[in-house]
N, C-alpha and C positions, 0 to 999 in steps of 0.2 A: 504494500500500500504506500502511494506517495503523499507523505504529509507536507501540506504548505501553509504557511503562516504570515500574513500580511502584518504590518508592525507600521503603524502609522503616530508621529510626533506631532503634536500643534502646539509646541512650545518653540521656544527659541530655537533658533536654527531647524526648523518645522523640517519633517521628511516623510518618507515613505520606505519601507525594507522589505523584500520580500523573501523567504529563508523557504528553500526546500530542501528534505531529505540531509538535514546537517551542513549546508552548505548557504551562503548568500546569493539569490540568482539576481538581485536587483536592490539600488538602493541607489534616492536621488533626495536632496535638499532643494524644498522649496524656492530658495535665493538661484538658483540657476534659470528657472524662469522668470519669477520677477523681477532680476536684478537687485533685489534689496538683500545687504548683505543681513546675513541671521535674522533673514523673515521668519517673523514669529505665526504666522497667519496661518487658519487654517490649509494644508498640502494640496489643495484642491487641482492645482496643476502635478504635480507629482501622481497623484492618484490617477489623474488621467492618462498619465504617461506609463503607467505601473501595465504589465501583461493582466488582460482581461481572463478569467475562470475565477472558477472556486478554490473557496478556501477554505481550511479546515480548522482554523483559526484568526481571528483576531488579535492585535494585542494593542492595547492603549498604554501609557504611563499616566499613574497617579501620585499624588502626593501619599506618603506615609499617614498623613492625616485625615487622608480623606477615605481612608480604610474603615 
């Protein structure tokens, strides 16, 4: 079974990552399309750029606080 996991940031330096099978197949910061260095803004062009299928995970970061 191949597992993939989309890892998406909207904090500073905002991205997108995508991890299959133990390995990185993709991973883009925000700041490359918009030109704004450590756009913090939702990845929304990253995501776009990210290879389209399913995923068999998600992952956000949270604060420790907000556990």
């Amino acid at each position: 079974m191949k597992l993939r996991i989309i890892g998406i940031h909207d904090s500073y330096c905002s991205g997108v990552a995508i991890y299959e099978n133990g390995n990185i197949s993709f991973a883009v910061n925000e700041e490359r399309f918009s030109r704004k260095k450590n756009d913090a803004r939702f990845p929304l062009e990253s995501l776009k750029a990210a290879p389209a299928g399913q995923y068999d995970y998600v992952a956000l970061p949270t604060k420790e606080s907000d556990i």
